[in-house]
Biopython code that builds the backbone (N, CA, C, O; Angstrom):
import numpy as np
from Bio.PDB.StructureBuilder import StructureBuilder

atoms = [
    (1, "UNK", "N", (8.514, 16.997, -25.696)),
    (1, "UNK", "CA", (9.528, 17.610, -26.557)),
    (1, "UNK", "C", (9.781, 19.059, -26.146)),
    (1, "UNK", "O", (10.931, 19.496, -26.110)),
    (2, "UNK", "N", (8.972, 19.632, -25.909)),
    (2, "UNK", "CA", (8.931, 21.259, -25.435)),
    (2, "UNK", "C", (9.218, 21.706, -24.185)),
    (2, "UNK", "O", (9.287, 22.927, -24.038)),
    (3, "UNK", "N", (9.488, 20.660, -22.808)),
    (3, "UNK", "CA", (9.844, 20.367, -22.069)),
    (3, "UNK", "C", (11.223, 20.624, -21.689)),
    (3, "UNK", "O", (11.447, 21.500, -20.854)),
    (4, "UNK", "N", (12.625, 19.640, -22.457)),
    (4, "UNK", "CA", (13.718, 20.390, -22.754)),
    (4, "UNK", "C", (13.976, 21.287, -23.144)),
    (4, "UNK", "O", (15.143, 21.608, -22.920)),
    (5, "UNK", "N", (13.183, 22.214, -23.906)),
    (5, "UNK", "CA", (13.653, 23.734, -24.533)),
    (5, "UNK", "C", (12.690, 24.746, -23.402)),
    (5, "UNK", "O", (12.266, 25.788, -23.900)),
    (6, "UNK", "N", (12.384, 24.516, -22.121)),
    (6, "UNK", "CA", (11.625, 25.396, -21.841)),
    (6, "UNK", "C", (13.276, 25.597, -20.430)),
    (6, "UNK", "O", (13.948, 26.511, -19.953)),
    (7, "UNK", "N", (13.191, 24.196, -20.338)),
    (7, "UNK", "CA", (14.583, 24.378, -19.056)),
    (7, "UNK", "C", (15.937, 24.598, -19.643)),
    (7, "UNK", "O", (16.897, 24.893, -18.930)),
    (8, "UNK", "N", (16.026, 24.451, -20.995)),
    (8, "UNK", "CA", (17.055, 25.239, -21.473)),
    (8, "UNK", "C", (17.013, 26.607, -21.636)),
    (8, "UNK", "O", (18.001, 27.340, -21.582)),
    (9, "UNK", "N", (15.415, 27.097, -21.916)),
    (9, "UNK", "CA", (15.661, 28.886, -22.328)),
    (9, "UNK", "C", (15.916, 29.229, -20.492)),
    (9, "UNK", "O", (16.100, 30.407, -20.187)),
    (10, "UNK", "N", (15.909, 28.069, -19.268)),
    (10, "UNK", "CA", (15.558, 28.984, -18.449)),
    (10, "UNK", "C", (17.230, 28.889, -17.999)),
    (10, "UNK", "O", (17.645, 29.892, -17.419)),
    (11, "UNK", "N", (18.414, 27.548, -18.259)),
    (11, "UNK", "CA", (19.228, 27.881, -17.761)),
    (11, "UNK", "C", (20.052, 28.705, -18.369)),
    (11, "UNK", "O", (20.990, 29.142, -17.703)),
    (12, "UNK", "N", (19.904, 29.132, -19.812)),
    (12, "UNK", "CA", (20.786, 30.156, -20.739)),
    (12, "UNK", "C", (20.548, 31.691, -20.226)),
    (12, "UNK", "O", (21.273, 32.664, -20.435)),
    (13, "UNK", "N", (19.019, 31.609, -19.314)),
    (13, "UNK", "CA", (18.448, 33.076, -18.876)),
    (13, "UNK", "C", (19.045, 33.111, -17.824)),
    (13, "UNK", "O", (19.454, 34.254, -17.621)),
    (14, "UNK", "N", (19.467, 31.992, -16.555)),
    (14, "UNK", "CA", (20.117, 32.330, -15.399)),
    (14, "UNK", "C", (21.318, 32.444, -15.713)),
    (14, "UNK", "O", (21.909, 33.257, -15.003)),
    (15, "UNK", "N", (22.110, 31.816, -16.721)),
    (15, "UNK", "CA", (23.822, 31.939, -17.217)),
    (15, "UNK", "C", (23.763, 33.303, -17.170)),
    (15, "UNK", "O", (24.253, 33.986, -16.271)),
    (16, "UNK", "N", (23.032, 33.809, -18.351)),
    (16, "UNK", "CA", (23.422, 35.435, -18.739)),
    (16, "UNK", "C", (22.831, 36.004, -17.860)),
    (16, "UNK", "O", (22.347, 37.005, -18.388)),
    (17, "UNK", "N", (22.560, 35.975, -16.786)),
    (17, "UNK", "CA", (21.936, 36.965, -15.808)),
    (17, "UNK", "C", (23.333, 36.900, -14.384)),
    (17, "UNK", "O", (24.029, 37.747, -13.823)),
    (18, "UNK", "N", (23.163, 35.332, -14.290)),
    (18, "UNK", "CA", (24.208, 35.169, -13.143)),
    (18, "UNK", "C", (25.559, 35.800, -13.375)),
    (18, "UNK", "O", (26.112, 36.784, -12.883)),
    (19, "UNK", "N", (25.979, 34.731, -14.472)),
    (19, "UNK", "CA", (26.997, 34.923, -14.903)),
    (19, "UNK", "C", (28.341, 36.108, -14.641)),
    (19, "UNK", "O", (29.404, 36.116, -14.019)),
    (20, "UNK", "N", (27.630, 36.978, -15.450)),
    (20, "UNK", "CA", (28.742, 38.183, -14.770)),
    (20, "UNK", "C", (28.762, 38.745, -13.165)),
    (20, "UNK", "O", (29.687, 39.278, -12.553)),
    (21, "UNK", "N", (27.190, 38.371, -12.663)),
    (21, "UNK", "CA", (27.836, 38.981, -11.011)),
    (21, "UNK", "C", (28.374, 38.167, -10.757)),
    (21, "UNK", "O", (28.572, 38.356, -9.556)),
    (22, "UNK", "N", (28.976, 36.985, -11.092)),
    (22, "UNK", "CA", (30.126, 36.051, -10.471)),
    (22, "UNK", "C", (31.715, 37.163, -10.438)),
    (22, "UNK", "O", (32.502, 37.449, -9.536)),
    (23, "UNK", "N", (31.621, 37.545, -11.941)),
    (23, "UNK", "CA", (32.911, 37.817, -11.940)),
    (23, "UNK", "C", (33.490, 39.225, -11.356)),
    (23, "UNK", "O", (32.740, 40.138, -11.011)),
    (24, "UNK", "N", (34.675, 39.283, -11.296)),
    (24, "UNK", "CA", (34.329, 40.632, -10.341)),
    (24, "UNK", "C", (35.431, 41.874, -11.766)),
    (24, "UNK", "O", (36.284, 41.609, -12.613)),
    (25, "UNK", "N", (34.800, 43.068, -11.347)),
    (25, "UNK", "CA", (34.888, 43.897, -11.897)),
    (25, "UNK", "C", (33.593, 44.265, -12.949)),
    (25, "UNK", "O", (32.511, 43.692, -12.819)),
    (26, "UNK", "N", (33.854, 45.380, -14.101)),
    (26, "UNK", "CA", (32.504, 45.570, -14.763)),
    (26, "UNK", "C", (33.006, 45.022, -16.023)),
    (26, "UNK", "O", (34.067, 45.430, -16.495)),
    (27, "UNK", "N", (32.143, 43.916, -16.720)),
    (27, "UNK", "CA", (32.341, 43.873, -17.972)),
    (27, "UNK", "C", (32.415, 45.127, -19.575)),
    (27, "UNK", "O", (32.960, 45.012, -20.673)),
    (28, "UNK", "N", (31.770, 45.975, -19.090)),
    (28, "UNK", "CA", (31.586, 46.919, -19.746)),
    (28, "UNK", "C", (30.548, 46.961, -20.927)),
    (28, "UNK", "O", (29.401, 46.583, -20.685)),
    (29, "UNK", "N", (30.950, 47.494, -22.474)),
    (29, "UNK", "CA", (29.654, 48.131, -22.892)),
    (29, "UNK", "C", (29.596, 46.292, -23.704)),
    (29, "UNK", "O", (28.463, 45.867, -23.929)),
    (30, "UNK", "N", (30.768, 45.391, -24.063)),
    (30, "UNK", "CA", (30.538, 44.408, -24.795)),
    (30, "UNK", "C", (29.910, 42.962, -23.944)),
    (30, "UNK", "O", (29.137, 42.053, -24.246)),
    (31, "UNK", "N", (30.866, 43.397, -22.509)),
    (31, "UNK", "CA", (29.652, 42.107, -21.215)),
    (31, "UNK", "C", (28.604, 42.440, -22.124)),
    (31, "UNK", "O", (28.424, 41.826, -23.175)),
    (32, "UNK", "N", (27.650, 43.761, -21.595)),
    (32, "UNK", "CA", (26.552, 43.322, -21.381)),
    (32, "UNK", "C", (25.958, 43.345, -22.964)),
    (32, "UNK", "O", (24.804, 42.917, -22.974)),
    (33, "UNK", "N", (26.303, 43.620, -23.913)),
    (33, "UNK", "CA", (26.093, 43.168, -25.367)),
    (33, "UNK", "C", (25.463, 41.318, -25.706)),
    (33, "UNK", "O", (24.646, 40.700, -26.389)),
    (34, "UNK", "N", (26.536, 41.112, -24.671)),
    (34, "UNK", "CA", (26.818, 39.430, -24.818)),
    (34, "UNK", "C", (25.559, 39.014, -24.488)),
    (34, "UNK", "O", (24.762, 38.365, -25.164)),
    (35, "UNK", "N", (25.392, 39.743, -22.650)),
    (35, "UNK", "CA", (24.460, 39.280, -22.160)),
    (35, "UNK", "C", (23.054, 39.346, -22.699)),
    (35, "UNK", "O", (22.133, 38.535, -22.598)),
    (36, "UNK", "N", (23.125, 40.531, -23.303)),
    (36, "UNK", "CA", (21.585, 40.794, -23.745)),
    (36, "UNK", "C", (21.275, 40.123, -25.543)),
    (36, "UNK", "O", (20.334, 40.163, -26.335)),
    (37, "UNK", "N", (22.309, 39.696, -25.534)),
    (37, "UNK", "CA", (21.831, 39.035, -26.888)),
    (37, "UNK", "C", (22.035, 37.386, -26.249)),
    (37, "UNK", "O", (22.390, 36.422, -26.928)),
    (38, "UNK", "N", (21.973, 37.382, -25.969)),
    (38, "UNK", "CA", (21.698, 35.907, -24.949)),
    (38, "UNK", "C", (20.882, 35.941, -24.471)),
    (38, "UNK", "O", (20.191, 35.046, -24.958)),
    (39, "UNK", "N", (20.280, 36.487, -23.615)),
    (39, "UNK", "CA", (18.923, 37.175, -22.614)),
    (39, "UNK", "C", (17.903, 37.086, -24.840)),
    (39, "UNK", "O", (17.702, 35.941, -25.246)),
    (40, "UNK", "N", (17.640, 37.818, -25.436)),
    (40, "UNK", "CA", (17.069, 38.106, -26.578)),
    (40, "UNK", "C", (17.307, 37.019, -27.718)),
    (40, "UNK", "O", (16.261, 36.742, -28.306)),
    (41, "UNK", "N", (18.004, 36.595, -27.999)),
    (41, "UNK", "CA", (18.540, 35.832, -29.209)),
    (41, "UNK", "C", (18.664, 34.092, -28.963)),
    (41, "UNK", "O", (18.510, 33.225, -29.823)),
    (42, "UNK", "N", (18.943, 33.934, -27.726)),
    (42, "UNK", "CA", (18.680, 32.426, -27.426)),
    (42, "UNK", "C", (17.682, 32.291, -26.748)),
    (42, "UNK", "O", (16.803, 31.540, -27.170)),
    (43, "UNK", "N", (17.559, 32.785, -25.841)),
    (43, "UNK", "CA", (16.808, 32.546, -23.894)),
    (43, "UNK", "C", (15.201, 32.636, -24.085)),
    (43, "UNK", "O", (14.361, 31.912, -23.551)),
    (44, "UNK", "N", (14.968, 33.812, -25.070)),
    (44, "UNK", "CA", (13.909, 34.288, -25.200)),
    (44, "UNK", "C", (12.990, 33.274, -26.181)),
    (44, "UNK", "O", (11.794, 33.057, -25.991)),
    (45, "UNK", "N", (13.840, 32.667, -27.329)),
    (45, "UNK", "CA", (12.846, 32.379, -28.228)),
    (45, "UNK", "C", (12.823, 30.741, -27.428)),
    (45, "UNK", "O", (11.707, 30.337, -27.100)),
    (46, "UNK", "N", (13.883, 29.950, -27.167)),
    (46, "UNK", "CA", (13.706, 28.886, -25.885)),
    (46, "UNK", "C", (12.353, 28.522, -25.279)),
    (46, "UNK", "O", (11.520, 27.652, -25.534)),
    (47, "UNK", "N", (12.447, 29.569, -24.326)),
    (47, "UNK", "CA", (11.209, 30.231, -23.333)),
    (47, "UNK", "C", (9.824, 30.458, -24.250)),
    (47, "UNK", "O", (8.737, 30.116, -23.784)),
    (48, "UNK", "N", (9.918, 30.976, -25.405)),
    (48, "UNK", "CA", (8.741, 31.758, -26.086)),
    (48, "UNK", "C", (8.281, 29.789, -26.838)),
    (48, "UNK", "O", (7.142, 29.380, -26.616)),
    (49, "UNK", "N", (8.959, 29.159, -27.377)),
    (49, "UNK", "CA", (8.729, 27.611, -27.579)),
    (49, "UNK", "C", (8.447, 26.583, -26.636)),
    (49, "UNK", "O", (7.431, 25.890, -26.591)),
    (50, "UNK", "N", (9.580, 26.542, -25.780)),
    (50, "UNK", "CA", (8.793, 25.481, -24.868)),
    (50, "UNK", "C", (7.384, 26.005, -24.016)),
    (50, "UNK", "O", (6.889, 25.069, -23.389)),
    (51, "UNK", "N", (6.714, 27.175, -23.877)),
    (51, "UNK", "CA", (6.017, 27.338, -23.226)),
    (51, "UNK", "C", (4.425, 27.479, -24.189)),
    (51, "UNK", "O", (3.265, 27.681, -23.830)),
    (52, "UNK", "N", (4.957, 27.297, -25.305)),
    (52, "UNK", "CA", (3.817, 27.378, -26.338)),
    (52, "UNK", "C", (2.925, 25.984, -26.082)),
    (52, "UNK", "O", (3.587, 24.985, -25.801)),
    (53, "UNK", "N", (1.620, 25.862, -26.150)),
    (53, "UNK", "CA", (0.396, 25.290, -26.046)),
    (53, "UNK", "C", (0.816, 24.457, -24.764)),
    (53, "UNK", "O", (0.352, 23.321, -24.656)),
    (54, "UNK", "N", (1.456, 24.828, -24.027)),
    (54, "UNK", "CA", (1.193, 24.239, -21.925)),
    (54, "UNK", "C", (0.529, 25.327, -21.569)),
    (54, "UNK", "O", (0.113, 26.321, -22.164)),
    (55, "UNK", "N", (0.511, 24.855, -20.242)),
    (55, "UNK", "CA", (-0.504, 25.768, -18.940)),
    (55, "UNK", "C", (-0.302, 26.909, -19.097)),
    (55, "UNK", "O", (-1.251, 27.663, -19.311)),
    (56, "UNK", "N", (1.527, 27.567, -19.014)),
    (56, "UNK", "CA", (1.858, 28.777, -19.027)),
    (56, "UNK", "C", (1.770, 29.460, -20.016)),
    (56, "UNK", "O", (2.137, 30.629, -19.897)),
    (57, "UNK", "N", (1.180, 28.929, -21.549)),
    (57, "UNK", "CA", (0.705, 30.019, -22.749)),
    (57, "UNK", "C", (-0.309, 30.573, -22.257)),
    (57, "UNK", "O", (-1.245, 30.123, -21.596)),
    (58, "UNK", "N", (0.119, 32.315, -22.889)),
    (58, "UNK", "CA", (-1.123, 33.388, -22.135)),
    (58, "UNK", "C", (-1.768, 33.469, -23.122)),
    (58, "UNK", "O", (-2.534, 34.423, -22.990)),
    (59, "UNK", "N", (-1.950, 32.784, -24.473)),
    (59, "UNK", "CA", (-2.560, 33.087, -25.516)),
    (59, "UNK", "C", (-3.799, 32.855, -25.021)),
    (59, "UNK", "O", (-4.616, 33.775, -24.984)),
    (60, "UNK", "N", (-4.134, 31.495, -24.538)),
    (60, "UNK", "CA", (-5.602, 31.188, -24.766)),
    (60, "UNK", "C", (-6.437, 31.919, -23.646)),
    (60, "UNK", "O", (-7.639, 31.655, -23.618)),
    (61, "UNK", "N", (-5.997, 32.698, -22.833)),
    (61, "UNK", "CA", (-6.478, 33.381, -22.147)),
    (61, "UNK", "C", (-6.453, 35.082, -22.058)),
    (61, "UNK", "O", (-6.818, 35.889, -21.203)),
    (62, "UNK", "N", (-5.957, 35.167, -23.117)),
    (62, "UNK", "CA", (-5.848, 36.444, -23.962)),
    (62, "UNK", "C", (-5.396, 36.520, -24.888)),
    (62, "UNK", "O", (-4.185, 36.628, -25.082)),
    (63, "UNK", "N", (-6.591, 36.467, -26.028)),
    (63, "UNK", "CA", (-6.053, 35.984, -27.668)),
    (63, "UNK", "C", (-5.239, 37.481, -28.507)),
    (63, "UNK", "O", (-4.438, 37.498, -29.442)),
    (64, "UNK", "N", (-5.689, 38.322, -27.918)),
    (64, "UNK", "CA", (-5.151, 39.598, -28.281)),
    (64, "UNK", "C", (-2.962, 39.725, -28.437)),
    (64, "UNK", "O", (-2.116, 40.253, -29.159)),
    (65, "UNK", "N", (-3.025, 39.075, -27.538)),
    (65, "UNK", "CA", (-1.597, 38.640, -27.602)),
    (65, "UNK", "C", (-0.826, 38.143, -28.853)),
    (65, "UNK", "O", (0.357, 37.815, -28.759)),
]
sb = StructureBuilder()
sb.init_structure("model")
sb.init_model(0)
sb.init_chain("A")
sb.init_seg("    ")
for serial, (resi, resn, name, xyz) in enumerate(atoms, 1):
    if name == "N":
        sb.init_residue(resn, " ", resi, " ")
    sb.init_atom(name, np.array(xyz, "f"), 0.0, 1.0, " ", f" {name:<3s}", serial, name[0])
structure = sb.get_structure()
């Protein structure tokens, strides 16, 4: 189950990363608004779920986290 949401936080993280160096010119101050609440608001919590209790959780190897 955590599987699909780990390759979704990762293709929503390459969208908003790729994404605008596709396009040409500068998006300005609302691009990167977009981007970073995409990068923060989807991508992140994605990533922060599917990776919970697999190999790549750093919890159990640093509970301080």
């Amino acid at each position: 189950m955590r599987a699909p949401l780990l390759v979704a936080g990762i293709l929503v993280l390459s969208i908003a990363w790729l994404g605008p160096a596709l396009l040409p010119g500068s998006l300005g101050f609302v691009g990167h608004m977009a981007v970073h609440m995409a990068v923060v608001g989807i991508a992140a919590p994605l990533l922060a779920i599917g990776c919970a209790g697999s190999r790549w959780d750093p919890t159990p190897y640093a509970p301080a986290l």
